[in-house]
PyMOL CGO cylinders between C-alpha atoms (Angstrom):
from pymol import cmd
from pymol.cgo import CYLINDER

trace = [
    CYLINDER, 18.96, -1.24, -89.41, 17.69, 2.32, -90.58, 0.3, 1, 1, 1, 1, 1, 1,
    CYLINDER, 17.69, 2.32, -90.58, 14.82, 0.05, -92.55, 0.3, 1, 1, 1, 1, 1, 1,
    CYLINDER, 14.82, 0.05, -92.55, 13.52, -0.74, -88.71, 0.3, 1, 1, 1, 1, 1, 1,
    CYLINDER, 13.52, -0.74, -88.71, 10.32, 0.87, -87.38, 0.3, 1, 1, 1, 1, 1, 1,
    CYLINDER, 10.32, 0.87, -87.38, 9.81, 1.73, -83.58, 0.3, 1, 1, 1, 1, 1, 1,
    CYLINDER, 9.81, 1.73, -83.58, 8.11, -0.83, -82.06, 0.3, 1, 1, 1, 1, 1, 1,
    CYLINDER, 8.11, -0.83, -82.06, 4.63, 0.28, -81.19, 0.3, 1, 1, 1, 1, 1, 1,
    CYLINDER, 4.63, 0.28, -81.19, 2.89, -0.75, -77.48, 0.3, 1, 1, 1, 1, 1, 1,
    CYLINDER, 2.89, -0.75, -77.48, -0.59, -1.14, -78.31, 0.3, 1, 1, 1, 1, 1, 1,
    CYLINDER, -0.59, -1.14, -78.31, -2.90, 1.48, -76.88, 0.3, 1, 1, 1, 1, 1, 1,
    CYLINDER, -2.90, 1.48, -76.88, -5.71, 0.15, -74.26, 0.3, 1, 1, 1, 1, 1, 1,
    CYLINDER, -5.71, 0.15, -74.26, -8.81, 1.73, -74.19, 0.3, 1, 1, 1, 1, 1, 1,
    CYLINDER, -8.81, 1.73, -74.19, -11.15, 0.92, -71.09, 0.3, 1, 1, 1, 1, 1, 1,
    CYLINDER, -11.15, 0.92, -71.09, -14.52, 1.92, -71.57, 0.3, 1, 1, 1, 1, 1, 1,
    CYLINDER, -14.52, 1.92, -71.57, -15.83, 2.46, -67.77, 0.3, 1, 1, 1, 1, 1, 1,
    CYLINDER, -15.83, 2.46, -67.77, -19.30, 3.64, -69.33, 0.3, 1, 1, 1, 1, 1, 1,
    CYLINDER, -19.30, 3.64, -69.33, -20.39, -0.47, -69.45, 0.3, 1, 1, 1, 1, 1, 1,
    CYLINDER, -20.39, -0.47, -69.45, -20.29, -0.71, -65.82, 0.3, 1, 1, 1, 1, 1, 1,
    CYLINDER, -20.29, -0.71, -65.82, -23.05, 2.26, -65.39, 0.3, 1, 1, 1, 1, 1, 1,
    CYLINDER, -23.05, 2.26, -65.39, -25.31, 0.67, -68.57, 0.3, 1, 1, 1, 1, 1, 1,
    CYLINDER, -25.31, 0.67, -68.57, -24.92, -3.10, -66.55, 0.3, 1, 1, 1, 1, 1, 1,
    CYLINDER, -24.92, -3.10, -66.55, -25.84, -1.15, -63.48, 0.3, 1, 1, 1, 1, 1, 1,
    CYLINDER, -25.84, -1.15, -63.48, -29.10, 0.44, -64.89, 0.3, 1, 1, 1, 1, 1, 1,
    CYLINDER, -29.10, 0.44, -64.89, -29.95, -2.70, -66.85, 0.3, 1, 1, 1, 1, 1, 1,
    CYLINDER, -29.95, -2.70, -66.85, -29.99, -4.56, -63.26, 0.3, 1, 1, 1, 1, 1, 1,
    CYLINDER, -29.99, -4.56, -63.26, -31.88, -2.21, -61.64, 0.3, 1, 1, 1, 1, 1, 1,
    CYLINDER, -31.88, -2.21, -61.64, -34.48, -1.98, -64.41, 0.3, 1, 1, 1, 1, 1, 1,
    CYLINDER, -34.48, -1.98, -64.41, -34.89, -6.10, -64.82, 0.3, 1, 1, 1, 1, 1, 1,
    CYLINDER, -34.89, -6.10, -64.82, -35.40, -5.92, -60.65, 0.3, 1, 1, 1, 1, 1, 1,
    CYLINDER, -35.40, -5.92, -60.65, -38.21, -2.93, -61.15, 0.3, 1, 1, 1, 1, 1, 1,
    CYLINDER, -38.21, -2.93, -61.15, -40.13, -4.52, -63.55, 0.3, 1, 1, 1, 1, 1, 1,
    CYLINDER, -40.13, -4.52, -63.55, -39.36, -8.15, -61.58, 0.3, 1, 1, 1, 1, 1, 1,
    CYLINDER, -39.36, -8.15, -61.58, -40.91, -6.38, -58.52, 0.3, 1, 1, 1, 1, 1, 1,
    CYLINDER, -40.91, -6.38, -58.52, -44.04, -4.98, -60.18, 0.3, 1, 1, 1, 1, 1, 1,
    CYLINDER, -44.04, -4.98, -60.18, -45.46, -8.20, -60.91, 0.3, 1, 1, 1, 1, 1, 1,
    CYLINDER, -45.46, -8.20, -60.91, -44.24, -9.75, -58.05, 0.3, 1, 1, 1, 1, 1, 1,
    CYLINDER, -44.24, -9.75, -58.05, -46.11, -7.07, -55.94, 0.3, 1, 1, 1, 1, 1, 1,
    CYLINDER, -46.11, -7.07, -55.94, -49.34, -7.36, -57.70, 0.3, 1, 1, 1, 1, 1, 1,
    CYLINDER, -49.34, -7.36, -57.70, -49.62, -10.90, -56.58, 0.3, 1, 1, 1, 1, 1, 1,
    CYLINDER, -49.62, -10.90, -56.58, -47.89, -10.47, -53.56, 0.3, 1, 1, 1, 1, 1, 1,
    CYLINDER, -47.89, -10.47, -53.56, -51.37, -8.57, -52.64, 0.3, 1, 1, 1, 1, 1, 1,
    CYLINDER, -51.37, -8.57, -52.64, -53.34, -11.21, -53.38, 0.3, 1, 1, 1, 1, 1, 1,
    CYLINDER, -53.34, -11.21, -53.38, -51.88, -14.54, -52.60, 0.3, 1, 1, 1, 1, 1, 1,
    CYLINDER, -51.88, -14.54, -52.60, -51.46, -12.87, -49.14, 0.3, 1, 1, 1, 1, 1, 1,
    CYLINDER, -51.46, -12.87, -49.14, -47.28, -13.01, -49.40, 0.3, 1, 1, 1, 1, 1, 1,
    CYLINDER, -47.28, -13.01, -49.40, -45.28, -9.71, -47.90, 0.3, 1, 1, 1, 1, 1, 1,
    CYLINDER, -45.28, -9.71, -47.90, -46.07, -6.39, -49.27, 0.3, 1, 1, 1, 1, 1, 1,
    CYLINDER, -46.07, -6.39, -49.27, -43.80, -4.44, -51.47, 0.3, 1, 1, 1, 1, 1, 1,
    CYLINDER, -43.80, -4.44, -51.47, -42.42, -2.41, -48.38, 0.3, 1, 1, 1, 1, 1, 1,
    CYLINDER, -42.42, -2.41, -48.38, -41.04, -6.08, -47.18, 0.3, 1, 1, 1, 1, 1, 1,
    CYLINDER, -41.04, -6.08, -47.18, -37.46, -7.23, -47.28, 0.3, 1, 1, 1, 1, 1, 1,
    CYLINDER, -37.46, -7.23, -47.28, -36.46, -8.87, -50.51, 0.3, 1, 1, 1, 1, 1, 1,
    CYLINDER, -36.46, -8.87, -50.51, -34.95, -12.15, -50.74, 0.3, 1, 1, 1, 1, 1, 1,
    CYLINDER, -34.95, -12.15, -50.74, -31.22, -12.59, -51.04, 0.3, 1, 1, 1, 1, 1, 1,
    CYLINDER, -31.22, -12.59, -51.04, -30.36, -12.53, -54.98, 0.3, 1, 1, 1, 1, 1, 1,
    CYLINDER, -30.36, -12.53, -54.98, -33.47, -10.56, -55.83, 0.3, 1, 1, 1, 1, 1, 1,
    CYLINDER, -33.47, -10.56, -55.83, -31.65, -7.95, -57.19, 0.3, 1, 1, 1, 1, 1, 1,
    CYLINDER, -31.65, -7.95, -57.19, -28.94, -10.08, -58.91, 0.3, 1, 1, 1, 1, 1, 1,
    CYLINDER, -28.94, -10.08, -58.91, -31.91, -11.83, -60.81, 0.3, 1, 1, 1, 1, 1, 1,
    CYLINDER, -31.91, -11.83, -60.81, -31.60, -14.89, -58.60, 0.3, 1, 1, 1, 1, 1, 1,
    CYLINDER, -31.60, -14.89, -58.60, -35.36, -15.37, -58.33, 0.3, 1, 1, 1, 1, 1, 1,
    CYLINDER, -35.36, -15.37, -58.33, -37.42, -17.51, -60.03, 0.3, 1, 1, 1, 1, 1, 1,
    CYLINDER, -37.42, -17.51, -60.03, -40.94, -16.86, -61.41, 0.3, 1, 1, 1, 1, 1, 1,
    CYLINDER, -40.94, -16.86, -61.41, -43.25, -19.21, -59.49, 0.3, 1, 1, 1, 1, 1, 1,
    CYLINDER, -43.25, -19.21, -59.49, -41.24, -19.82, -56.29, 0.3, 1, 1, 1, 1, 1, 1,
    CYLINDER, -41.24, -19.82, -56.29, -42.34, -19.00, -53.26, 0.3, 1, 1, 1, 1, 1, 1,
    CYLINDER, -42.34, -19.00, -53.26, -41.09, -16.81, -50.50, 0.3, 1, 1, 1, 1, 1, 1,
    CYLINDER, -41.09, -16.81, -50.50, -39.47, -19.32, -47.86, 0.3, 1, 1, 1, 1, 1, 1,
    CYLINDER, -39.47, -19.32, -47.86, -42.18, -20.42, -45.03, 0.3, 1, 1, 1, 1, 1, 1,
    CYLINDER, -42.18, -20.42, -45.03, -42.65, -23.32, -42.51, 0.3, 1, 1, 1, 1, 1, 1,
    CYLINDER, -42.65, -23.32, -42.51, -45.50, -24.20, -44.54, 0.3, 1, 1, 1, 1, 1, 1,
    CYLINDER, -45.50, -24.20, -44.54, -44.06, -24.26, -48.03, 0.3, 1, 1, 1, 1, 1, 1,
    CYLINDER, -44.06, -24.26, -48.03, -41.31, -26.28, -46.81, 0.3, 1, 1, 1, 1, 1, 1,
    CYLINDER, -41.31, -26.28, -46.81, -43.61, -28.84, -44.62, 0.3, 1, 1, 1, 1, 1, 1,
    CYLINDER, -43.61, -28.84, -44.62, -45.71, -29.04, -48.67, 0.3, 1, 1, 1, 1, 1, 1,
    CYLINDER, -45.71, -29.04, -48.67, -42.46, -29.59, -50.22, 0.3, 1, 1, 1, 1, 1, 1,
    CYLINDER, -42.46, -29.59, -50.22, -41.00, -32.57, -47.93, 0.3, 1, 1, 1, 1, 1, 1,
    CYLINDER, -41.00, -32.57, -47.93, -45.06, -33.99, -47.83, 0.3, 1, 1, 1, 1, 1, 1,
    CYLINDER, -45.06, -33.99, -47.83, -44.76, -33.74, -52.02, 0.3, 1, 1, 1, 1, 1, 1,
    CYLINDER, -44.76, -33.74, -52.02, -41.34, -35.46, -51.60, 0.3, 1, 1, 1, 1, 1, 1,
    CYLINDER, -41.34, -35.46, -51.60, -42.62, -38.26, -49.41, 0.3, 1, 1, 1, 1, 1, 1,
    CYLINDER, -42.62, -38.26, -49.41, -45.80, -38.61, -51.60, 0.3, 1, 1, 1, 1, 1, 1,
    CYLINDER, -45.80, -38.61, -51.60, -43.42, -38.70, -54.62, 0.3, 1, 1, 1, 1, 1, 1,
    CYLINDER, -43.42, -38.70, -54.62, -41.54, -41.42, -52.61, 0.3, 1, 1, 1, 1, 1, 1,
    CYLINDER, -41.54, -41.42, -52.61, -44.91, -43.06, -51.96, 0.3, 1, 1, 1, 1, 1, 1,
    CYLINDER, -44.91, -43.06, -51.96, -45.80, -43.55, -55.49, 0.3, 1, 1, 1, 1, 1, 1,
    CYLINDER, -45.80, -43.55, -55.49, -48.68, -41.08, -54.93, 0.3, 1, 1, 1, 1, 1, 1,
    CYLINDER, -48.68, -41.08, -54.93, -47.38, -38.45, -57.77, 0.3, 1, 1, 1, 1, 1, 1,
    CYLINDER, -47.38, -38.45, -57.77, -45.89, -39.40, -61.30, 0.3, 1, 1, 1, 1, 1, 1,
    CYLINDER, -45.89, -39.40, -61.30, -42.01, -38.47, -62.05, 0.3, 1, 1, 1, 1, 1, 1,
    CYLINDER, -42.01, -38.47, -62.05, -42.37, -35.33, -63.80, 0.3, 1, 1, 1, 1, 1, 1,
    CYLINDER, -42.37, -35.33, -63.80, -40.13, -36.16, -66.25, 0.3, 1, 1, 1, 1, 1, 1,
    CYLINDER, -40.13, -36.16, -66.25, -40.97, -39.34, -67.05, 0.3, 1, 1, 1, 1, 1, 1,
    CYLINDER, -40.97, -39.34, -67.05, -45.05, -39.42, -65.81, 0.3, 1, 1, 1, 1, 1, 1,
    CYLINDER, -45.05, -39.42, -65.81, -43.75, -42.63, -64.26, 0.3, 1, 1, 1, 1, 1, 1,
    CYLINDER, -43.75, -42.63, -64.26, -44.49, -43.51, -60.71, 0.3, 1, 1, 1, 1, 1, 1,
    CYLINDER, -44.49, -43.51, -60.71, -42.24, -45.11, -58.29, 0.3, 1, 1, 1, 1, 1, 1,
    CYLINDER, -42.24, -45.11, -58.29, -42.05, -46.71, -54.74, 0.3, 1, 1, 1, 1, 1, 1,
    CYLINDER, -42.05, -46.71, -54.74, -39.44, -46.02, -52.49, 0.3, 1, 1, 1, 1, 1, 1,
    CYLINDER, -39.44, -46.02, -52.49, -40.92, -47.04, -48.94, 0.3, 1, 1, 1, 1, 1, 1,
    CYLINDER, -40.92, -47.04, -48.94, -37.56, -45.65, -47.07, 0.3, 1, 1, 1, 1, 1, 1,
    CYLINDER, -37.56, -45.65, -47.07, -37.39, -42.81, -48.57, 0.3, 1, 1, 1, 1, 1, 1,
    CYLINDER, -37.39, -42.81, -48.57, -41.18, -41.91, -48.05, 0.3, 1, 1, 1, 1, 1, 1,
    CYLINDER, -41.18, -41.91, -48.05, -40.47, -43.14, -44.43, 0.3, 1, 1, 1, 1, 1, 1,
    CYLINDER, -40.47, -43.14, -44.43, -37.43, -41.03, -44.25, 0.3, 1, 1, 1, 1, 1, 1,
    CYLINDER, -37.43, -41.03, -44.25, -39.67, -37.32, -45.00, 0.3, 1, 1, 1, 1, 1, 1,
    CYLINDER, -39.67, -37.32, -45.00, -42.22, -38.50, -42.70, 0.3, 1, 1, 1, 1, 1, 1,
    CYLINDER, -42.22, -38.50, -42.70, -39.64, -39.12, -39.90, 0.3, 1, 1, 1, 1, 1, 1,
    CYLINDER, -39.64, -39.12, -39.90, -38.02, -35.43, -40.89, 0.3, 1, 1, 1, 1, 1, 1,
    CYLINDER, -38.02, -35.43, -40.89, -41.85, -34.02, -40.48, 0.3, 1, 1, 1, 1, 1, 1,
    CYLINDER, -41.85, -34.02, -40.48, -42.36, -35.60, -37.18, 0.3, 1, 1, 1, 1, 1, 1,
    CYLINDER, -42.36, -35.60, -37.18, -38.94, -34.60, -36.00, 0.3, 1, 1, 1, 1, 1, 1,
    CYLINDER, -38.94, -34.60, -36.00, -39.81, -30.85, -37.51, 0.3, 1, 1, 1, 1, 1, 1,
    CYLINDER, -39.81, -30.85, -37.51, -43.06, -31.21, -35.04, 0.3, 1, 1, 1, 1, 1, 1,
    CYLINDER, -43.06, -31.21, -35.04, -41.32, -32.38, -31.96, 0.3, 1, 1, 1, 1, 1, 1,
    CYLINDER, -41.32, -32.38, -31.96, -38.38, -29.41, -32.42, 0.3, 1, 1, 1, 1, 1, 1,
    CYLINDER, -38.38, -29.41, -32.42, -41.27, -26.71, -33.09, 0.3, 1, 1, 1, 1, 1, 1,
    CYLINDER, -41.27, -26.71, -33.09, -43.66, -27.91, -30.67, 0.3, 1, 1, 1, 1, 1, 1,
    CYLINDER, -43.66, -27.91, -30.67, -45.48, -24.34, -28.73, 0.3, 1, 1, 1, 1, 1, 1,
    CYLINDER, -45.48, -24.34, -28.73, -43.53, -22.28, -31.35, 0.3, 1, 1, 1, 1, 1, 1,
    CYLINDER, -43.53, -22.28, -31.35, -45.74, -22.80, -34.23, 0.3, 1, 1, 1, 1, 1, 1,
    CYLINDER, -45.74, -22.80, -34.23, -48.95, -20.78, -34.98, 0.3, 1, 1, 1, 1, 1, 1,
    CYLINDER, -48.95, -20.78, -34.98, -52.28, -22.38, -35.54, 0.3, 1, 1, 1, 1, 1, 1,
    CYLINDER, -52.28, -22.38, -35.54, -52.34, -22.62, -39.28, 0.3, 1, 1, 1, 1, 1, 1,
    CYLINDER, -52.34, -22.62, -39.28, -48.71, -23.86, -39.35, 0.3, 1, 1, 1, 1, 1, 1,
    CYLINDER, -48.71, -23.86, -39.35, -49.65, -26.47, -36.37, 0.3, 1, 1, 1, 1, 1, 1,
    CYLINDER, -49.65, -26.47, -36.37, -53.07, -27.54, -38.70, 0.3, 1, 1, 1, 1, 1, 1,
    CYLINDER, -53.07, -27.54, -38.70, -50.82, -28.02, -41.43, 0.3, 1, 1, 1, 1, 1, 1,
    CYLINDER, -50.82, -28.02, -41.43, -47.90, -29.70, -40.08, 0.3, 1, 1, 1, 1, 1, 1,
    CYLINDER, -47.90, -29.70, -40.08, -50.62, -32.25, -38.41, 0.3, 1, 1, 1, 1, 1, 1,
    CYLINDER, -50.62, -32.25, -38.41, -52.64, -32.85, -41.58, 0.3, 1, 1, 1, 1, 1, 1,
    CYLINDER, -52.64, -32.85, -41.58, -49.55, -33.54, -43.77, 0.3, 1, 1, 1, 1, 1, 1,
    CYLINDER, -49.55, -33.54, -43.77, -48.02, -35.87, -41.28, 0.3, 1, 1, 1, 1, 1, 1,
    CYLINDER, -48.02, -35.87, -41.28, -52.11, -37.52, -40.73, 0.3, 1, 1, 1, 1, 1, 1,
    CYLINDER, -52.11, -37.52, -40.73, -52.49, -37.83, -44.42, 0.3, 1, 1, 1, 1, 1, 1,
    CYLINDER, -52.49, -37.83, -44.42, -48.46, -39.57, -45.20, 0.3, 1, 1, 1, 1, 1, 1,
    CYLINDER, -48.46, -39.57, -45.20, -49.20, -41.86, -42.30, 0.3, 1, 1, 1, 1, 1, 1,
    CYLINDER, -49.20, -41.86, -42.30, -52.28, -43.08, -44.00, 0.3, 1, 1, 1, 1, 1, 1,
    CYLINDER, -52.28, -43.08, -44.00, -51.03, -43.30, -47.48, 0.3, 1, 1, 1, 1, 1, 1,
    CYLINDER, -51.03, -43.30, -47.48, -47.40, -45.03, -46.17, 0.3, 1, 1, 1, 1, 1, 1,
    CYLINDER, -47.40, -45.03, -46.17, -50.03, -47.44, -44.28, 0.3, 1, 1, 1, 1, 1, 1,
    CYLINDER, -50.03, -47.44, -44.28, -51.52, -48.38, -47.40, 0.3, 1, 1, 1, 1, 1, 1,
    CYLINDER, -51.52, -48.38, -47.40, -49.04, -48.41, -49.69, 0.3, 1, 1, 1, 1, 1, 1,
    CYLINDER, -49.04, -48.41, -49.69, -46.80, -50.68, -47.11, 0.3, 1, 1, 1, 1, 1, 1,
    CYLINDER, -46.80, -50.68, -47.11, -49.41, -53.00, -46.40, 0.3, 1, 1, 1, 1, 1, 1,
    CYLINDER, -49.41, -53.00, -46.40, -50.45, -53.61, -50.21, 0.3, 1, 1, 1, 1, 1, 1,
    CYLINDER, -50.45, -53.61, -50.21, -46.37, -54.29, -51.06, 0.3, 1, 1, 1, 1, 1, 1,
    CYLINDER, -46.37, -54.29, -51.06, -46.75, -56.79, -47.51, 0.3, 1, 1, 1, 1, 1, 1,
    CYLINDER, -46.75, -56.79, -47.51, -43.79, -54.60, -46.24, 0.3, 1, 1, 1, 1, 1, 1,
    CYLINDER, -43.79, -54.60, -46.24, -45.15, -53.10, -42.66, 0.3, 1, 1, 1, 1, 1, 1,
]
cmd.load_cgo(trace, "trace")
């Protein structure tokens, strides 16, 4: 028993300096996210630098490319979706396009509803958009109903 050694607890060493370096790493990636971001903020007419950032900016959550959240990129994203529906734009994926009258039917119907909830709270732009989008879908479900002999 004299041949035994002391059993040894292994030492833990906790090196707190990663959390500062993580720290100054995430505030550099959200400067140099926000420089380019306010250059064309200036000129595509989106919020200044001195505006709010989006939630997850500073965690990197962004995307290059997407847009800040408006009533008019979301009516041009349900109007892509029903034209998508409507045959009108290839899959991106495949470059194949597809007809799905219900569902083209369905983002029209979520449009229209969008313009009865908002109606007198919209400004004129929004208004002029929201009416051309729903004008143009209307025409191209017409067509694209009457050529399958579905309306």
């Amino acid at each position: 028993m004299a041949d035994e050694k002391p059993q040894q607890t292994p030492k833990i060493v906790v090196d707190d300096d990663w959390k500062s370096q993580a720290r100054a790493e995430k505030e550099r990636l959200a400067a140099e996210q926000q420089k380019p971001r306010t250059a064309a903020a200036g000129a595509a007419g989106a919020p200044a630098s001195g505006a709010p950032a989006r939630a997850g900016a500073a965690a990197g959550a962004e995307h290059a490319g997407v847009p800040d959240a408006s009533f008019i990129s979301h009516v041009a994203t349900l109007a892509s979706q029903a034209l998508f529906a409507l045959g009108a734009l290839p899959d991106p994926q495949t470059g194949r396009r597809y007809l799905d009258i219900e569902l083209a039917k369905y983002y029209i119907d979520t449009l229209k509803m969008l313009e009865s909830k908002t109606a007198g709270n919209l400004s004129a732009d929004e208004k002029k958009q929201l009416d051309s989008a729903l004008y143009q879908l209307r025409s191209a479900y017409i067509e694209a109903a009457s050529a399958g002999n579905i309306i």
